[in-house]
C-alpha positions as CSV (number, residue, x, y, z in Angstrom):
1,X,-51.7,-11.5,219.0
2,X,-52.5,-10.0,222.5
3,X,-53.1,-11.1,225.6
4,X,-57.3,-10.9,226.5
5,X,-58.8,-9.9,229.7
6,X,-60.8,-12.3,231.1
7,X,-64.2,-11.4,232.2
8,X,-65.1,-10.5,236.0
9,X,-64.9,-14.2,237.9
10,X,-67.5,-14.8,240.4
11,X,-65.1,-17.0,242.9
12,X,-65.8,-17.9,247.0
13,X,-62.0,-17.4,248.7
14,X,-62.4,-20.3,250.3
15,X,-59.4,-22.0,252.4
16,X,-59.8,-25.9,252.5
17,X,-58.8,-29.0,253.7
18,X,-55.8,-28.7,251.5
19,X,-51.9,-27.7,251.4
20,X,-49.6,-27.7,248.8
21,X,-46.6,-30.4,249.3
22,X,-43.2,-30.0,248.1
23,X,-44.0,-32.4,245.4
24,X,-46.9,-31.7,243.0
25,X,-50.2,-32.5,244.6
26,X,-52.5,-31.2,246.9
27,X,-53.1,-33.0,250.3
28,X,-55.7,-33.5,252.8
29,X,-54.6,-32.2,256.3
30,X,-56.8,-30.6,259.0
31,X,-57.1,-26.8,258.4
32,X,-57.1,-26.2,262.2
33,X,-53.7,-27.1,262.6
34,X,-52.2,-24.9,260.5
35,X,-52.0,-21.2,260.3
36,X,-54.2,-19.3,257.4
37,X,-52.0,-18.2,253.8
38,X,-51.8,-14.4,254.0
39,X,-53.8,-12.6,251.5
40,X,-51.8,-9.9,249.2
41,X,-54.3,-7.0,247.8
42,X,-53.0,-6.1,244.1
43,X,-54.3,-3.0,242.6
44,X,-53.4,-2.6,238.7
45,X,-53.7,0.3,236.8
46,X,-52.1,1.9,233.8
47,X,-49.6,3.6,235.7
48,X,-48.8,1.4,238.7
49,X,-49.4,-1.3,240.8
50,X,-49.5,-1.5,244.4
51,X,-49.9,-4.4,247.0
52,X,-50.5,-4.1,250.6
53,X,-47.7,-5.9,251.2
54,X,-44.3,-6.1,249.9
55,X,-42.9,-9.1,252.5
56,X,-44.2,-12.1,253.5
57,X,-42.5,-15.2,255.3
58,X,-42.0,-18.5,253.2
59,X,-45.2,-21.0,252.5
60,X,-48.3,-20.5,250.8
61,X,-49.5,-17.1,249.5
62,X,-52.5,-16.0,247.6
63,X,-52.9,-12.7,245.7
64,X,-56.1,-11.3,245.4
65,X,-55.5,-8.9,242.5
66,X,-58.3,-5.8,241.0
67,X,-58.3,-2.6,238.9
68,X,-57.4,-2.5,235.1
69,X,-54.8,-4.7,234.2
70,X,-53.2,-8.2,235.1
71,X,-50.5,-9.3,237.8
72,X,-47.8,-12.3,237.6
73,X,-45.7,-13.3,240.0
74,X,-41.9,-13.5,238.5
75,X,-38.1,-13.9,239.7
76,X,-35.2,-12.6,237.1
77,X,-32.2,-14.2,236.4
78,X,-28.8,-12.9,236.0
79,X,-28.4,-9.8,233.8
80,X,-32.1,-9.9,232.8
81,X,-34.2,-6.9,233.9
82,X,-37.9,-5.7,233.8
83,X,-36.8,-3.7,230.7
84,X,-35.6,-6.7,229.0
85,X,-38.4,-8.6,229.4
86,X,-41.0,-6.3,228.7
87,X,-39.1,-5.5,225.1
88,X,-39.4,-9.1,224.7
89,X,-42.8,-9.2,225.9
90,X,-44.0,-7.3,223.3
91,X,-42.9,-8.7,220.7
92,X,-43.4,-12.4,222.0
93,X,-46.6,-13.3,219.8
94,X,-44.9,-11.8,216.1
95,X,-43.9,-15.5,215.0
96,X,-40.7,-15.1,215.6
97,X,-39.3,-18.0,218.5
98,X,-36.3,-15.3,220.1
99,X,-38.6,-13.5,222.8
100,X,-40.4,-16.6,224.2
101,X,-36.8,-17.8,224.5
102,X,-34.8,-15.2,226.1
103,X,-38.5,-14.9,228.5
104,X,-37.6,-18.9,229.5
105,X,-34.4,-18.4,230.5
106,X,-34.4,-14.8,231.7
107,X,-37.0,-15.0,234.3
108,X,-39.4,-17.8,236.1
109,X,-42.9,-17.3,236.0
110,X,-44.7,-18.1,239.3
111,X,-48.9,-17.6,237.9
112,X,-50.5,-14.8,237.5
113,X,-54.1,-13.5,236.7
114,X,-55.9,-10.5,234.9
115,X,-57.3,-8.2,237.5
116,X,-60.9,-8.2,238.1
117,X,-63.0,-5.0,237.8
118,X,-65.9,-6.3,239.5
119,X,-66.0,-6.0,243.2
120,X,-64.9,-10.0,243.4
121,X,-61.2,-9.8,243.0
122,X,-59.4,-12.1,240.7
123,X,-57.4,-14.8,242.4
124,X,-54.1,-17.1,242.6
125,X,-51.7,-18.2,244.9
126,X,-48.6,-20.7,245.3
127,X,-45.7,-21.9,247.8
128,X,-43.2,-19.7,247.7
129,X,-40.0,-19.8,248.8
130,X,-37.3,-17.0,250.3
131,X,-36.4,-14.7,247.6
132,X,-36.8,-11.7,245.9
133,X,-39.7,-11.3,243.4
134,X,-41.8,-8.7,240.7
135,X,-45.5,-8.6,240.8
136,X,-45.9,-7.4,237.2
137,X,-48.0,-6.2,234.6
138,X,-46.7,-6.7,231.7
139,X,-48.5,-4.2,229.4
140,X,-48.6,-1.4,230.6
141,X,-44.9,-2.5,232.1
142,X,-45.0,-1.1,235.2
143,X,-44.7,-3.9,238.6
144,X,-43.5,-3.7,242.4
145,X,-40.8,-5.4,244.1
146,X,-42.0,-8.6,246.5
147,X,-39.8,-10.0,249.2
148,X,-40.2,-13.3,250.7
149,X,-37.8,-13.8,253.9
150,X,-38.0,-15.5,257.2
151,X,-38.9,-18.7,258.7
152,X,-40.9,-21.1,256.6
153,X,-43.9,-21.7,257.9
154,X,-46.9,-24.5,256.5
155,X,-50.1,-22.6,255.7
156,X,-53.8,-23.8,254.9
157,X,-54.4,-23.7,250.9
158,X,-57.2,-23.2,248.7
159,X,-58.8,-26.5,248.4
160,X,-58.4,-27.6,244.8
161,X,-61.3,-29.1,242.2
162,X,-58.9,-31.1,240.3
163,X,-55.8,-30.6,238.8
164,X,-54.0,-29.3,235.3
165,X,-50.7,-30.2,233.7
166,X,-49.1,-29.2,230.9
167,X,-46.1,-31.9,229.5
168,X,-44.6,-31.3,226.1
169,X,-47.3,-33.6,224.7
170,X,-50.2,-31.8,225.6
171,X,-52.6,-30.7,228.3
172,X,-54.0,-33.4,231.0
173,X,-56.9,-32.3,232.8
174,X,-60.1,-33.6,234.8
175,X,-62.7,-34.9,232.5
176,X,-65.5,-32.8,234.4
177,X,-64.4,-29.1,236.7
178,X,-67.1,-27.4,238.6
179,X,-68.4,-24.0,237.5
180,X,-66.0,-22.0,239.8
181,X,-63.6,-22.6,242.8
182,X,-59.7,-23.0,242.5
183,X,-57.4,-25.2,240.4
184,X,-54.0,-26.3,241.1
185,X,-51.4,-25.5,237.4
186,X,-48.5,-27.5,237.2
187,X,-46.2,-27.2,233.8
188,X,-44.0,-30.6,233.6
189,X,-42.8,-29.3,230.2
190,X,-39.7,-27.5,229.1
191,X,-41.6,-24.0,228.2
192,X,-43.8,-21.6,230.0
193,X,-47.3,-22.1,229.2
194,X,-50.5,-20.0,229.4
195,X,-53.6,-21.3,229.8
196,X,-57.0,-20.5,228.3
197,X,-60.4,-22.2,228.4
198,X,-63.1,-21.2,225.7
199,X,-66.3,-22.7,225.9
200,X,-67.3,-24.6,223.0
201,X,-70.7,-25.5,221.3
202,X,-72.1,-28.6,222.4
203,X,-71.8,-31.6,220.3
204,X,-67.8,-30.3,219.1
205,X,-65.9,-33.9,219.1
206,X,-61.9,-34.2,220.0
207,X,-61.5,-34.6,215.8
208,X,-63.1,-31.0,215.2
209,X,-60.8,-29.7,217.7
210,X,-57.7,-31.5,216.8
211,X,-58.6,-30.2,213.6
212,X,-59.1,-26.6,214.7
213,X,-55.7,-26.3,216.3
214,X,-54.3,-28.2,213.2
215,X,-55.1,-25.1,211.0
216,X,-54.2,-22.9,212.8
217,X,-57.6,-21.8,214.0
218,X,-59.0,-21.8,210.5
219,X,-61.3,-24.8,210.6
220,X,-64.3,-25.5,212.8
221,X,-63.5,-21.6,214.7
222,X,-67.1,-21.3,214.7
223,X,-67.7,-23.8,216.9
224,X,-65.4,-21.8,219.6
225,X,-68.0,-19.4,221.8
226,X,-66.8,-15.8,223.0
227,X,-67.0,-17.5,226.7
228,X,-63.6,-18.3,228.5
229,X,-61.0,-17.6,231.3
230,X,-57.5,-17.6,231.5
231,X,-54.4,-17.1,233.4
232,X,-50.7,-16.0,233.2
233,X,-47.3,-16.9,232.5
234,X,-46.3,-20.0,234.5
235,X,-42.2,-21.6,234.2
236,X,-41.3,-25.1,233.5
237,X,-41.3,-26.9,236.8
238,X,-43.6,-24.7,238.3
239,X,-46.9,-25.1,240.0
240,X,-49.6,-22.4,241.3
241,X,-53.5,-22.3,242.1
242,X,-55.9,-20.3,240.4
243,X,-59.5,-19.4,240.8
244,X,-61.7,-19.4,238.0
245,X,-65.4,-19.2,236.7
246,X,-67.0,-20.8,233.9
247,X,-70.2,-21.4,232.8
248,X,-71.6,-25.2,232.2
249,X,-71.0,-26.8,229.1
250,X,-68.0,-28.6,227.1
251,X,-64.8,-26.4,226.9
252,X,-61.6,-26.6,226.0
253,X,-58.2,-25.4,227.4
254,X,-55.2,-24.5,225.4
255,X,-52.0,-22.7,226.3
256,X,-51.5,-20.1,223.7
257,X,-47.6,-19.2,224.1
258,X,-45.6,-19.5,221.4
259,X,-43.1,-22.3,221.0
260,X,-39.6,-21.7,221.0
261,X,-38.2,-23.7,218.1
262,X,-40.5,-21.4,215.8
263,X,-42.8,-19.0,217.6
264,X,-45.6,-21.1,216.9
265,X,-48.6,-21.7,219.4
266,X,-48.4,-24.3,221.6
267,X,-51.7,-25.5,221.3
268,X,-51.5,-25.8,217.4
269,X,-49.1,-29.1,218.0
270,X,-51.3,-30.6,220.3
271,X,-50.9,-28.4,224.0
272,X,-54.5,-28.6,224.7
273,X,-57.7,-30.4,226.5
274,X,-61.0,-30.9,227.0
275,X,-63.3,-31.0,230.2
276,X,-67.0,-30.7,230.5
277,X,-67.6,-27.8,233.4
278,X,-70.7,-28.7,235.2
């Protein structure tokens, strides 16, 4: 299986009435107070990519990411490298459960995005703290180094439209999601999740897509349209916001990284949702 490219997203970068807390939600404060999140231009391409920036202080960040490919934001561990992981990377959807496990424990996963080619950018963003980091495509392996260093400071965020979590029972999600605008990702289960949401034909109950995911796709695929969006690679304990555009109509959103007791896909043992986007 491999990764798709999301069509261009039609998104307003819009900074709210919202910050990211060190727990998991997104509060109300007064945008005035606080200082704006610094924008980080990503350009993907086959043979590199390059941001406009490679420091930032500690808070919120957003990436604002075009050209061919796809960014995510990632911190290795110990003796695994960018080599390692794209090896494993590419071989991470053959069935087999070894690469999605060495990924988990070899590297954390802050969000990421396929890059836009349209002149509207693709979007994400989270609360980062000092370190060092990748900004990485994974395909055509090539990434640039990110610092974050300095004093913490608390920075406007996008304001959310609701929010998405991922627990190793499934997918919990509004009911209804605007057409566009930003979501706040948070993965309270032990794997690294990627999130997809196809639109599906109207009148498809929770039984048809129980069933779908059941069979491994086989049953009731027709019902699944060809219209969807999707993000990257976020770790266990992690949280990140992403903007996004849909078109109205029921959908549903599955993470389709394997498992790692048996390389399976996540959302054929019940990681998914459904929300109607209006």
């Amino acid at each position: 299986m491999q990764l798709r490219r999301t069509a261009p997203v039609l998104v307003t970068l819009a900074l709210g009435i919202a910050t990211l807390s060190s727990g998991t939600t997104i509060a109300a404060t007064d945008a005035s107070e606080l200082a704006p999140a610094p924008v980080v231009t990503v350009t993907t391409s086959e043979d590199d990519v390059v941001a406009s920036t490679q420091t930032v202080t500690p808070g919120n960040v957003l990436f604002s990411v075009s050209g061919s490919g796809s960014a995510v934001l990632l911190q290795l561990r110990g003796s695994y490298t960018l080599k390692k992981l794209y090896a494993d990377f590419d071989k991470v959807f053959s069935g087999r459960p070894g690469p999605a496990r060495r990924m988990n424990r070899g590297a954390t996963f802050y969000g990421g995005v396929f890059a836009s080619m349209s002149d509207v950018p693709s979007q994400f963003g989270g609360d980062l703290a000092p370190g060092d980091y990748q900004l990485a495509d994974l395909v055509s392996r090539r990434a640039v180094s990110f610092e974050v260093a300095g004093t913490p400071e608390t920075r406007t965020a996008p304001s959310s439209a609701g929010t998405v979590r991922y627990t190793d029972h499934g997918i919990a999600m509004p009911r209804t999601m605007p057409v566009g605008g930003w979501m706040h990702l948070v993965n309270r289960s032990d794997e690294i999740s990627l999130l997809d949401i196809v639109h599906v034909k109207p009148g498809t109950t929770r039984k048809a897509v129980r069933q779908h995911f059941a069979s491994q796709g086989r049953k009731y695929a027709n019902r699944f349209t060809a219209t969807y969006d999707s993000t990257l690679l976020l770790s266990p304990a992690q949280e990140y916001w992403w903007s996004y555009g849909l078109s109205k109509g029921p959908a549903v959103t599955s993470s389709l990284w394997p498992r790692e007791r048996d390389g399976e896909m996540q959302s054929f043992h019940g990681t998914w949702g459904m929300t109607q986007v209006r």
